[in-house]
MMTF fields as JSON, N, C-alpha, C and O atoms, coordinates in Angstrom:
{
  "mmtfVersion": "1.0.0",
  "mmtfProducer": "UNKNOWN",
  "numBonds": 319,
  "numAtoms": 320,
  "numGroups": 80,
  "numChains": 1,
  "numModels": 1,
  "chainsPerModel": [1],
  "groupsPerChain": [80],
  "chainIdList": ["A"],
  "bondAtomList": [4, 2, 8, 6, 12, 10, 16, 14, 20, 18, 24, 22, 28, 26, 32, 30, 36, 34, 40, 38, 44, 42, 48, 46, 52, 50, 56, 54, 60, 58, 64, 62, 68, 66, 72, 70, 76, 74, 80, 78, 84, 82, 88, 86, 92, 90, 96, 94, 100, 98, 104, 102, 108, 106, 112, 110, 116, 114, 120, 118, 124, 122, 128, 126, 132, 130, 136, 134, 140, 138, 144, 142, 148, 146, 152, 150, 156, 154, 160, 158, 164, 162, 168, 166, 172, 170, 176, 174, 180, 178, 184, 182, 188, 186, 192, 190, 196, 194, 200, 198, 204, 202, 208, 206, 212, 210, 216, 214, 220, 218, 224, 222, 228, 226, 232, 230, 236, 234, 240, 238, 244, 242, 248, 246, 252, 250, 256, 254, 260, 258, 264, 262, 268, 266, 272, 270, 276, 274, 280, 278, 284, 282, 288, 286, 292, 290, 296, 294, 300, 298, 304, 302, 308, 306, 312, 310, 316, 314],
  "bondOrderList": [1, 1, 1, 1, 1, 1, 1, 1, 1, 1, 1, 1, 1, 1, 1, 1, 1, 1, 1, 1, 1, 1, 1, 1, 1, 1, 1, 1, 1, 1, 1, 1, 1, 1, 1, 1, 1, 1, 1, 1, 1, 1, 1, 1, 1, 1, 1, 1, 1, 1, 1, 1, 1, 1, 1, 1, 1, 1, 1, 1, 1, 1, 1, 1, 1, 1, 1, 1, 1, 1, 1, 1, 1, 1, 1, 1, 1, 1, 1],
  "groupList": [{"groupName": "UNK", "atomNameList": ["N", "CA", "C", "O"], "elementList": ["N", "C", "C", "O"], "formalChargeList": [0, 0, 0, 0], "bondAtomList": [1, 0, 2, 1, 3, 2], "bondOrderList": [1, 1, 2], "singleLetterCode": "X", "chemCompType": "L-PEPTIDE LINKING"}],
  "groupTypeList": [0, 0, 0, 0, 0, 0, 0, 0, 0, 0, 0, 0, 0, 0, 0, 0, 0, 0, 0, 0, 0, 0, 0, 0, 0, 0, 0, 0, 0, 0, 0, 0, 0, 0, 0, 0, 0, 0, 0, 0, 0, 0, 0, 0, 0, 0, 0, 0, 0, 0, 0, 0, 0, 0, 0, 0, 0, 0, 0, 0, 0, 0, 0, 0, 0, 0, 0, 0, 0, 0, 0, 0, 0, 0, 0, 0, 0, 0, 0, 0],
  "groupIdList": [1, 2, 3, 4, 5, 6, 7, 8, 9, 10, 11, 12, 13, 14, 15, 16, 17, 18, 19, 20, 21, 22, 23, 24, 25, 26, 27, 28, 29, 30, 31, 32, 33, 34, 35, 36, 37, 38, 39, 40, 41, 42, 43, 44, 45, 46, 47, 48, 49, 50, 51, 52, 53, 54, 55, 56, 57, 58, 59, 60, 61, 62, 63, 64, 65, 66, 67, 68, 69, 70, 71, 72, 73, 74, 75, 76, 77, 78, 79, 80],
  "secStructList": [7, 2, 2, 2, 2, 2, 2, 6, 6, 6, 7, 7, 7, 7, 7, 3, 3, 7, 6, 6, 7, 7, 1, 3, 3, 7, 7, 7, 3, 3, 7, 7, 6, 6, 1, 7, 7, 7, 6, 6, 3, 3, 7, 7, 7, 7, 1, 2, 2, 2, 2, 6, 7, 1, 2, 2, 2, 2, 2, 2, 2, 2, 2, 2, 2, 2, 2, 2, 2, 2, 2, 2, 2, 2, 2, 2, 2, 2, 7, 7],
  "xCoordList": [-0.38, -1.032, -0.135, -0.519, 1.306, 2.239, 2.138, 1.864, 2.472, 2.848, 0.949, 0.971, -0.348, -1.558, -1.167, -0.889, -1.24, -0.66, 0.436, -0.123, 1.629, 2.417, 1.814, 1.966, 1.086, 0.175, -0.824, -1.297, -1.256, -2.802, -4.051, -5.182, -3.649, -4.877, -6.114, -6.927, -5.83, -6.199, -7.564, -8.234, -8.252, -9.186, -9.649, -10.615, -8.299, -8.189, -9.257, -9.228, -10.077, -11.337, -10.045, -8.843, -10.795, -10.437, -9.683, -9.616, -8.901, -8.373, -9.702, -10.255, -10.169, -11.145, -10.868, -10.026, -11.386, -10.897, -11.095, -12.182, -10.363, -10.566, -11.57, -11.699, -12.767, -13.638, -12.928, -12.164, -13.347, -13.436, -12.234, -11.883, -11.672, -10.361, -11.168, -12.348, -10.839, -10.642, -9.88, -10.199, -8.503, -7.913, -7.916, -8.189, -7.599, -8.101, -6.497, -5.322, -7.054, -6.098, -5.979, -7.009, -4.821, -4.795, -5.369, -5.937, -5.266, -5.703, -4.076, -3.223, -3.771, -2.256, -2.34, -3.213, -1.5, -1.314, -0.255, 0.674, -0.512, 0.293, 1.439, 1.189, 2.505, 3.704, 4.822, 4.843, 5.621, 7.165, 8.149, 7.972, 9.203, 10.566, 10.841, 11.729, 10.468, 10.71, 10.163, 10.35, 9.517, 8.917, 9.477, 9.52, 9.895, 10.444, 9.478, 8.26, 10.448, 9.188, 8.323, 8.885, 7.049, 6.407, 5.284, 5.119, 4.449, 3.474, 2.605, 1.677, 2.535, 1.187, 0.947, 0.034, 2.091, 2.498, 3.079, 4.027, 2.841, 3.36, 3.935, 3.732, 4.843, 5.862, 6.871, 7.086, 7.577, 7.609, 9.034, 9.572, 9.45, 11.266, 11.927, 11.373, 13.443, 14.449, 14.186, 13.869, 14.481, 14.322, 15.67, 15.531, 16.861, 17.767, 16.756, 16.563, 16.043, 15.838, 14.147, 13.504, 13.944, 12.374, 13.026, 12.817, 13.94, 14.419, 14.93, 14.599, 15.543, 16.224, 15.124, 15.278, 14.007, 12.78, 11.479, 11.324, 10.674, 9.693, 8.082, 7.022, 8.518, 7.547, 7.552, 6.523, 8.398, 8.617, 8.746, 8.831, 8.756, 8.491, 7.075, 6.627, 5.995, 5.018, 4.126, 3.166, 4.76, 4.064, 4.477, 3.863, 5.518, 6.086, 4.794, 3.991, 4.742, 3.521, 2.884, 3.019, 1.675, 0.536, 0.394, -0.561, 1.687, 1.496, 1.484, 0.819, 2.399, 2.431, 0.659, 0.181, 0.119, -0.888, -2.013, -2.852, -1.597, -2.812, -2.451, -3.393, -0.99, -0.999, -1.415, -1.899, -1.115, -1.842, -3.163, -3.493, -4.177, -5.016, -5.669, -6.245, -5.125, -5.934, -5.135, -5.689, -3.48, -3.246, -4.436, -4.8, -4.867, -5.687, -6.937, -7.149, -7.53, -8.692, -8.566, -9.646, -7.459, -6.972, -7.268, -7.877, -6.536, -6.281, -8.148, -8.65, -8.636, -10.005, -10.568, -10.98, -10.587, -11.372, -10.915, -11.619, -9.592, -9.383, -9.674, -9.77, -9.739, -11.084, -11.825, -11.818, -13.154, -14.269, -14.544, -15.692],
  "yCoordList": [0.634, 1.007, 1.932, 2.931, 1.385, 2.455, 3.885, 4.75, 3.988, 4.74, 6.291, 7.478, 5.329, 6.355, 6.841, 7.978, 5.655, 5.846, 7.269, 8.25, 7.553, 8.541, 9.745, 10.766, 9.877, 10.882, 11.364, 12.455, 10.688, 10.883, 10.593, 11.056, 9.786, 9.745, 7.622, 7.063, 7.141, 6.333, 6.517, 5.524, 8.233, 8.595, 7.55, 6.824, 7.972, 7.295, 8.19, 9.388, 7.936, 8.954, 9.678, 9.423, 10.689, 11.937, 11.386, 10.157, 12.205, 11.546, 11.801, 12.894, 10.99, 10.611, 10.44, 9.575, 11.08, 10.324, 8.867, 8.339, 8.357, 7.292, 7.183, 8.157, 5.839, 6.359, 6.443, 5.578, 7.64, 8.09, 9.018, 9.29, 9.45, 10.451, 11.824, 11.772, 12.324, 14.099, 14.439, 15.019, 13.731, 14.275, 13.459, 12.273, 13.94, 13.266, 12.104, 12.284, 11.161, 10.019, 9.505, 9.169, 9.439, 8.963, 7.791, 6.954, 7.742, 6.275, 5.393, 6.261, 4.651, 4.207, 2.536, 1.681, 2.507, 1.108, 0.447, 1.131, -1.555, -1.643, -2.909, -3.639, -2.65, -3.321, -3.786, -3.365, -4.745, -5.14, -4.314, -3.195, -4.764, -4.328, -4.423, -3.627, -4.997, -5.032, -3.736, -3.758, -2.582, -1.578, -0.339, -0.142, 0.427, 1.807, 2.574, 2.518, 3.629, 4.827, 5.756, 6.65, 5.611, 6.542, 7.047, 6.326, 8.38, 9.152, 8.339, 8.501, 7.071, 6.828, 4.794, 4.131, 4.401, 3.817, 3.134, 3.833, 1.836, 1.521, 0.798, 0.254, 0.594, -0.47, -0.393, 0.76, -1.529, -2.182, -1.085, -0.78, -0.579, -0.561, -1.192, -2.229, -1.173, -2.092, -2.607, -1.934, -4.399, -5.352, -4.734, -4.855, -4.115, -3.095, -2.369, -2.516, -1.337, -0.552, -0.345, 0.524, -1.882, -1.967, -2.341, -2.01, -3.125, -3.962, -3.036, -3.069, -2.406, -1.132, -0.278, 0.474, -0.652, 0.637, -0.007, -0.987, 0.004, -0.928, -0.302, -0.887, 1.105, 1.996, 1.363, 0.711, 1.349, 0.744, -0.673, -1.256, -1.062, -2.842, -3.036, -3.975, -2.101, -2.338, -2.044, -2.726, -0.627, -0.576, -1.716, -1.877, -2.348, -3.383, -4.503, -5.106, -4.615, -6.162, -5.635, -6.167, -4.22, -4.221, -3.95, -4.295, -3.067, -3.718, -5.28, -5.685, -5.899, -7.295, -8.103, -8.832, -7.601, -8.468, -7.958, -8.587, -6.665, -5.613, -6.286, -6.597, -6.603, -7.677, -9.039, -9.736, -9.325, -10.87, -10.868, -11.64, -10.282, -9.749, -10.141, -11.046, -8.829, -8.577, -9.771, -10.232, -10.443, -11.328, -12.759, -13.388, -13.123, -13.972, -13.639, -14.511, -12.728, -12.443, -12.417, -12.473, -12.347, -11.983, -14.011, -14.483, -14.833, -16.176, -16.775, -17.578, -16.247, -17.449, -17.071, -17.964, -15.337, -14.851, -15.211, -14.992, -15.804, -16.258, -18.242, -18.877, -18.717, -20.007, -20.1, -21.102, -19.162, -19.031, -19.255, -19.079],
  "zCoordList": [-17.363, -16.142, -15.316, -14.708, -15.39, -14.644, -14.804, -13.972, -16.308, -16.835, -17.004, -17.33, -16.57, -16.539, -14.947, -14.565, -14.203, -12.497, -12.649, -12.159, -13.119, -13.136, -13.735, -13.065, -14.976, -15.501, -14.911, -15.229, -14.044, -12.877, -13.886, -13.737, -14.882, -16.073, -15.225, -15.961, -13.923, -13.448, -12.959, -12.675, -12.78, -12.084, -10.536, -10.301, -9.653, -8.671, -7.451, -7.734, -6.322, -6.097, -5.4, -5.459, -4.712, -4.013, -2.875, -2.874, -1.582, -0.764, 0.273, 0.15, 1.144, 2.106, 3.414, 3.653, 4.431, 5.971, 6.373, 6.14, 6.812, 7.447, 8.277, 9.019, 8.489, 9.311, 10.933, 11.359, 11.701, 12.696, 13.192, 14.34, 11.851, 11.558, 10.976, 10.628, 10.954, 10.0, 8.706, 7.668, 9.26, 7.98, 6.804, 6.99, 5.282, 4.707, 4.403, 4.726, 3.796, 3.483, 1.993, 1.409, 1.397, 0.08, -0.428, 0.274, -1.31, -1.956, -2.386, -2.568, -2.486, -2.426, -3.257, -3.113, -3.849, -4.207, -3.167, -2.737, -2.591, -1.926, -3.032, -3.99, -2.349, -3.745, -2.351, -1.195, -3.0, -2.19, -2.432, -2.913, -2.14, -2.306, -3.79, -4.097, -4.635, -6.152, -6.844, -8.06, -6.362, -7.0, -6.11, -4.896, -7.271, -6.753, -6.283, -6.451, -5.397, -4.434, -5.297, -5.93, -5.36, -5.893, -4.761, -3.777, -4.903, -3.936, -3.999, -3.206, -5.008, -4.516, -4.57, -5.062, -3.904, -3.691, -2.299, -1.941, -1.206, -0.196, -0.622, -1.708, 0.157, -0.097, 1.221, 1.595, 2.043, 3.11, 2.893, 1.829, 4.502, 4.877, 4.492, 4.129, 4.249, 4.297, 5.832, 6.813, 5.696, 6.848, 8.073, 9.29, 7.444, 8.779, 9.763, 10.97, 8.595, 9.618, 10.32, 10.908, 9.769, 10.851, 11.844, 13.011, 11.401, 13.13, 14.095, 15.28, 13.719, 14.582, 15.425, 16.387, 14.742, 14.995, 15.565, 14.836, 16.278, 16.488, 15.714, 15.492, 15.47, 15.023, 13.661, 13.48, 12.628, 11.444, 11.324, 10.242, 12.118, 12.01, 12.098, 11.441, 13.009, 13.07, 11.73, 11.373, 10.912, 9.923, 8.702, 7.647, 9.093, 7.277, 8.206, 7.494, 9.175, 9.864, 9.176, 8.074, 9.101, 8.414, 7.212, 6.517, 6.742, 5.309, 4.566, 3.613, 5.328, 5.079, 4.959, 4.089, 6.15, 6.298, 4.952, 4.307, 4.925, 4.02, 2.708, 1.979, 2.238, 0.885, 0.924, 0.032, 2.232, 2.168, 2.051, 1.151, 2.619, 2.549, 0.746, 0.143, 0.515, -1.221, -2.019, -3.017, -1.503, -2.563, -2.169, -3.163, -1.111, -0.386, -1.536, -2.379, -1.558, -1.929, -3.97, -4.559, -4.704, -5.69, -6.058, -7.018, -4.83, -5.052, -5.054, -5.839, -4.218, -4.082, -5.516, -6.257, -6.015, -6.721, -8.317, -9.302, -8.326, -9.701, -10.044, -11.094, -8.345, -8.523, -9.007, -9.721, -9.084, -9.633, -10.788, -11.195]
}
């Protein structure tokens, strides 16, 4: 899967605005600190320098919640 993700062979859609934005926005996978930087890929600051920053602490909160999120939804949906 990595390795189609690096080739662009995933047919991931187009980049799209956010509703009530203009510009357009990627499509992104979200990952921890265990996965290296790639374009199409989030993944949280080092915990130094959110703290230092309140701008970057705010974005590792919503990434945080945006994995809890899909891992939340990943957990009920493998109940079934």
């Amino acid at each position: 899967m990595g390795q189609r993700f690096e080739t662009g062979l995933m047919h991931i859609p187009e980049d799209k605005p956010l509703p009530g934005q203009r510009e357009p926005c990627p499509h992104v996978l979200i990952g921890d600190e265990g996965f290296a930087l790639k374009p199409y890929l989030m993944r949280p600051l080092p915990y130094r320098q959110s703290k230092a920053d309140a701008r970057k602490e705010k974005y590792n909160t919503g990434l945080y919640r945006a994995r809890s999120g899909v891992e939340n939804a990943f957990g009920i949906l493998s109940q079934k």
